[in-house]
C-alpha positions as CSV (number, residue, x, y, z in Angstrom):
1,X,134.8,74.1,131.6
2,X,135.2,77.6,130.5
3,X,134.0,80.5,132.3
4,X,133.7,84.4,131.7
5,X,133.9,87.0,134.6
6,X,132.1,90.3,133.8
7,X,131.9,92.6,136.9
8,X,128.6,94.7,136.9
9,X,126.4,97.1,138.8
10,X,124.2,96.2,141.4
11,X,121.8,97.4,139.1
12,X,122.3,95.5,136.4
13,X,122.7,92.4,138.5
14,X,119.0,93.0,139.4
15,X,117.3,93.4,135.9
16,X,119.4,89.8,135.1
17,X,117.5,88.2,137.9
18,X,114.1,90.0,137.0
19,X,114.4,88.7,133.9
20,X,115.8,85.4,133.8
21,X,113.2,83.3,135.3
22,X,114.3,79.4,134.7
23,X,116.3,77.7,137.4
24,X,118.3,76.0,135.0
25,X,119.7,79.2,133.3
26,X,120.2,81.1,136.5
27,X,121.9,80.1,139.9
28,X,122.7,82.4,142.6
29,X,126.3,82.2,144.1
30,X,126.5,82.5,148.0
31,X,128.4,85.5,147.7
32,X,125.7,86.6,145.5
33,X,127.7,86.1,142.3
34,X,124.9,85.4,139.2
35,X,126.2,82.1,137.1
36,X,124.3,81.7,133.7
37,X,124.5,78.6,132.2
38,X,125.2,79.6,128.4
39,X,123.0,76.5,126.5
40,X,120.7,76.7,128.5
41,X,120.5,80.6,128.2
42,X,120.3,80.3,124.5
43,X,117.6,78.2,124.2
44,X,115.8,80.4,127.3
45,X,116.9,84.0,124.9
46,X,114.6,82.1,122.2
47,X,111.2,81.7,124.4
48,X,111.3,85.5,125.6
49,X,111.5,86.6,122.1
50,X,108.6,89.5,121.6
51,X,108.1,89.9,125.4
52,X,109.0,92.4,127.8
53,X,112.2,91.0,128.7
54,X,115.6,92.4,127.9
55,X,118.4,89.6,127.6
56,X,121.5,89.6,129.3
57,X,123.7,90.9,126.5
58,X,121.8,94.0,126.3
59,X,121.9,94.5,130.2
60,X,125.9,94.1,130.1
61,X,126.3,95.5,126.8
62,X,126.6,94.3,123.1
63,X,129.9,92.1,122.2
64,X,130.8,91.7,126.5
65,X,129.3,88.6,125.8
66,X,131.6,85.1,125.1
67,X,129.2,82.5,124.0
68,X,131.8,79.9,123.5
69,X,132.5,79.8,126.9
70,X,130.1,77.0,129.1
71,X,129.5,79.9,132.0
72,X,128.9,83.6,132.5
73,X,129.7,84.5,135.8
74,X,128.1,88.2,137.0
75,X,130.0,89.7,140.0
C-alpha cells in the first residue's frame, strides 16, 4: 500500500471535506487526519465535473498530487 503525506491548512482541510461528499472517497482520521482513497477519488473527480465543486488537486495545488500512490493522507 502506498501512501502520500501532504500537510495543509486548516483551511484547506475544510473545503476537502465540503466538497468531498462520498464515504468511500473520504475517511476522517481520529486525529483528524483526511485519508482519500485515490480510485475511488477518480472516479468521484468524474461525477462533480461542471458543478460547484473544486477537486482536491486544486485545493492543495497543481502537480502536489501522486496518483500512483493507493492513499492521500491530509495532515
Amino acid at each position: 500500500m502506498k501512501i502520500q503525506e501532504i500537510a495543509l491548512s486548516n483551511t484547506q482541510k475544510k473545503k476537502i471535506q465540503r466538497d468531498v461528499t462520498s464515504d468511500e472517497v473520504l475517511q476522517i482520521d481520529d486525529n483528524g487526519d483526511i485519508i482519500i482513497h485515490v480510485a475511488a477519488y477518480e472516479s468521484y473527480r468524474e461525477t462533480i465535473k461542471g458543478r460547484d465543486v473544486t477537486p482536491i488537486e486544486v485545493a492543495v495545488g497543481e502537480g502536489i498530487l501522486d496518483f500512483s500512490v493507493d492513499y492521500f493522507v491530509f495532515s
